[in-house]
N, C-alpha and C positions, 0 to 999 in steps of 0.2 A: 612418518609424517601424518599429522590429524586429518580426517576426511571427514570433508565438511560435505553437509545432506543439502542439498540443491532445492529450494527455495520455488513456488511456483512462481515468484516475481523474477529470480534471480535466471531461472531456465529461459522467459518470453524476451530479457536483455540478450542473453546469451545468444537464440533462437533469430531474434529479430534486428540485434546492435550491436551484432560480433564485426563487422566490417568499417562501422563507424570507429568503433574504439580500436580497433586494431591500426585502423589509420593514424588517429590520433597518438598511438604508442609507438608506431615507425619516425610519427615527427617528431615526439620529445626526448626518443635514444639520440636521433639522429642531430638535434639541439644539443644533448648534454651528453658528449659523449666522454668526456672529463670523468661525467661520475663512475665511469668501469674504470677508472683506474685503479684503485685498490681494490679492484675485485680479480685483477688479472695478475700474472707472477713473469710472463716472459715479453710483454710487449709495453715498451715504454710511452708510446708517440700509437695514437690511434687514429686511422682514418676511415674508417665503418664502422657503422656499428648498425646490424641485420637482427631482424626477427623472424627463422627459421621455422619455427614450428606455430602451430596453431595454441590460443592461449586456452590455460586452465582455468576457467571460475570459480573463486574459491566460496564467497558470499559474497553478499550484502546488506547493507546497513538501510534505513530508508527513512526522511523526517515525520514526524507524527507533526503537521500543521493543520489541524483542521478547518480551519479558515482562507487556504488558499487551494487552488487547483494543480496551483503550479509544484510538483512533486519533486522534491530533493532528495540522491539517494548517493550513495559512495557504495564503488562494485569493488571490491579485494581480487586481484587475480594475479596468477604467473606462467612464467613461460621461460623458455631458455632463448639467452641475448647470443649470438654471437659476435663474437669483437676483434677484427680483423686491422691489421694495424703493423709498424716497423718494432723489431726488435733487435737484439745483440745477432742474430745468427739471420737477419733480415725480414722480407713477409710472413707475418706469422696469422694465423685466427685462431681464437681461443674462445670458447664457449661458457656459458657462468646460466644457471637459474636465480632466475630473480623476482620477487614479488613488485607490485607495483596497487597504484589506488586510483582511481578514474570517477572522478568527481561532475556528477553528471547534473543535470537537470531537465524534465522535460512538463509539456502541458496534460494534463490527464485528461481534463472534460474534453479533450479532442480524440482522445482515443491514443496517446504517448505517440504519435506518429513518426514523431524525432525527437533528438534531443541533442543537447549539448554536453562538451567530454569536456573534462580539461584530467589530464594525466601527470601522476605522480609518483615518488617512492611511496611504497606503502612502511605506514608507521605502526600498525598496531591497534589504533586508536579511532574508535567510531568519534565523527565530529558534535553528533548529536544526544541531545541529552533527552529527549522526548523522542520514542520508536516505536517505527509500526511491524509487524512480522510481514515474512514472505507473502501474505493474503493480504497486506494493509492493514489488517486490524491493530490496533492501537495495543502499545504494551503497556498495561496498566496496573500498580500497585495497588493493593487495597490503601492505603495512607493518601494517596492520591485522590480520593474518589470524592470525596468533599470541597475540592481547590477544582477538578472539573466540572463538577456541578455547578459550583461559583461561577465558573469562566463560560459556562452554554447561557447562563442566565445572564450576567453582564454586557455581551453583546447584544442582547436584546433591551434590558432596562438600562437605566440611568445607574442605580441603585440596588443592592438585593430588596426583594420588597418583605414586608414582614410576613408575608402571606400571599406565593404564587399561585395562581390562579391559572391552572392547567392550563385548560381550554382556548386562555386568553395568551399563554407565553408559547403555544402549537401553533395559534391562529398568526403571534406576531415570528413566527420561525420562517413563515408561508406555507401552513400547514391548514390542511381543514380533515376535522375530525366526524366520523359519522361511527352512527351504534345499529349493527347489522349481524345476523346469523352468518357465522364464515363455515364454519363444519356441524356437520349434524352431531358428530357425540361430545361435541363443545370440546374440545381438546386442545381451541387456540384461543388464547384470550384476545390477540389484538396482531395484527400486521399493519406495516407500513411499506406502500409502496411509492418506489421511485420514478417509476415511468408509466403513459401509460398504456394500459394494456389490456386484456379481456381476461376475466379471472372466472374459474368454477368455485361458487358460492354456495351454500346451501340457503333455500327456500321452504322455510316452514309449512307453507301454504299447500304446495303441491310436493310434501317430502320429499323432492328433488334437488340435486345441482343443478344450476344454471349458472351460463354466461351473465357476468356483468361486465360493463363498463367501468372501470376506473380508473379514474384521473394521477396525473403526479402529482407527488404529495400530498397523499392523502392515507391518513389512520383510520383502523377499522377498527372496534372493538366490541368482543362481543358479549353484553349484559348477561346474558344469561350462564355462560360459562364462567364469568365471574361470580354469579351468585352460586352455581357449585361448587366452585373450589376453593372460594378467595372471596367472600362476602368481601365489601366495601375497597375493593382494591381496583374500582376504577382508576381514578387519578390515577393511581401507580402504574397502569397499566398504561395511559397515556402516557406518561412521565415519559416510561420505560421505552417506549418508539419513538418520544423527541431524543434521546437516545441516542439511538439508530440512527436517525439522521443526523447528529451533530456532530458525531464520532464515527461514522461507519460510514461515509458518503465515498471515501476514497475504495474500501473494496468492493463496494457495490460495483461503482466506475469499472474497476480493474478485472473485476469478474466478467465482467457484462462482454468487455473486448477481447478477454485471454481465452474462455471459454467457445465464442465464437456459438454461444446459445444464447435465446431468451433467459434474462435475469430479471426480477421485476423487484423482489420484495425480501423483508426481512419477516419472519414470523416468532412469536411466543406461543410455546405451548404450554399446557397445563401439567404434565406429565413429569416435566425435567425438575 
């Protein structure tokens, strides 16, 4: 049997939502218990049908909606059914593995504190055609990359415009942009943070770090590491952090509560 690598979204379900879904998988055997029929050989007429053992997680699948909080994911898992029931030679229980699909959904900006199951045979078949991996990030094809640009800029404009105006499609994201030293050997062009939080900055003035204050939602980028590495690739560098936020909000989220650390920010560096 293939063995599937366990996912850090799919282990925090498993870790956190094994008791919900297990309930919900006692009540849909115990609904349809028809469907062991052709899975068993010596009992005609069923009247249990038990789930004896603790369940396997195989994967999961998870929606790429960037525009909602509300997080849509289908978990693939099995387990052995036992199915107890009248036959030719009388009580009989007969055991069968079976896979199954648990069709979930929960709130993420709350921290996924619950969610909703609904439980099925599993088919094979992820429902979604736009996916995020085990960390949320977005699975994305290069051929794609021009149809989401379109689509972060559309919710904002009416229209693509003929000439986006960085600054002004950051400011209309609820973003505000500021140009500041982040590392003294300039090694980051630019971060964006989501929350906020107290950051070590570097200070030209007293070539030290220090504590700043910074707000959510707010881009850093730092002029002078662009003119090293990347003359004129401001804009880009902003671009590059509306980004982050349009496309990256959900594993920020899911980092921030799985980690059970301070998570604040995405960064770019010079190096990569």
């Amino acid at each position: 049997m293939q063995q599937y690598k366990k996912s850090p979204f799919l282990r925090y379900i498993e870790t956190n939502f094994d008791k919900v879904i297990t309930k919900k998988l006692e009540e849909f055997v115990d609904i349809k218990k028809d469907l062991f029929l052709d899975k068993i050989d010596k009992i005609s007429h069923i009247s249990e049908v038990t789930i004896p053992e603790s369940i396997d997680y195989k994967t999961v699948w998870i929606e790429n909606n960037p525009h909602e909080d509300i997080l849509k994911f289908d978990v693939a898992f099995a387990t052995t059914v036992n199915v107890t029931g009248y036959g030719r030679y009388g009580m009989l229980t007969e055991s069968i593995f079976k896979w199954f699909v648990a069709f979930c959904e929960g709130d993420l900006s709350s921290g996924l504190k619950k969610i909703d199951v609904v439980i099925d045979e599993y088919s094979c078949k992820s429902r979604f055609k736009n996916a995020l991996n085990g960390d949320l990030v977005p699975i994305i094809k290069k051929e794609q990359y021009d149809a989401i640009a379109e689509s972060i800029i559309l919710k904002y404009y009416d229209e693509i415009p003929r000439k986006v105006k960085i600054i002004e499609l950051a400011n209309r994201m609820g973003l505000k942009v500021y140009n500041r030293r982040i590392t003294k050997d300039a090694s980051i062009f630019g971060q964006i943070y989501f929350t906020d939080s107290y950051q070590d900055l570097y200070d030209e003035e007293s070539d030290s770090y220090k504590k700043h204050k910074v707000k959510a939602n707010s881009i850093y980028y730092d002029e002078k590491a662009i003119f090293l590495y990347a003359v004129g690739s401001k804009k880009l560098t902003i671009a590059h952090e509306c980004v982050h936020y349009a496309i990256h909000k959900k594993a920020f989220l899911f980092a921030k509560f799985i980690r059970f650390v301070c998570f604040y920010k995405f960064s770019c560096t010079t190096f990569n």
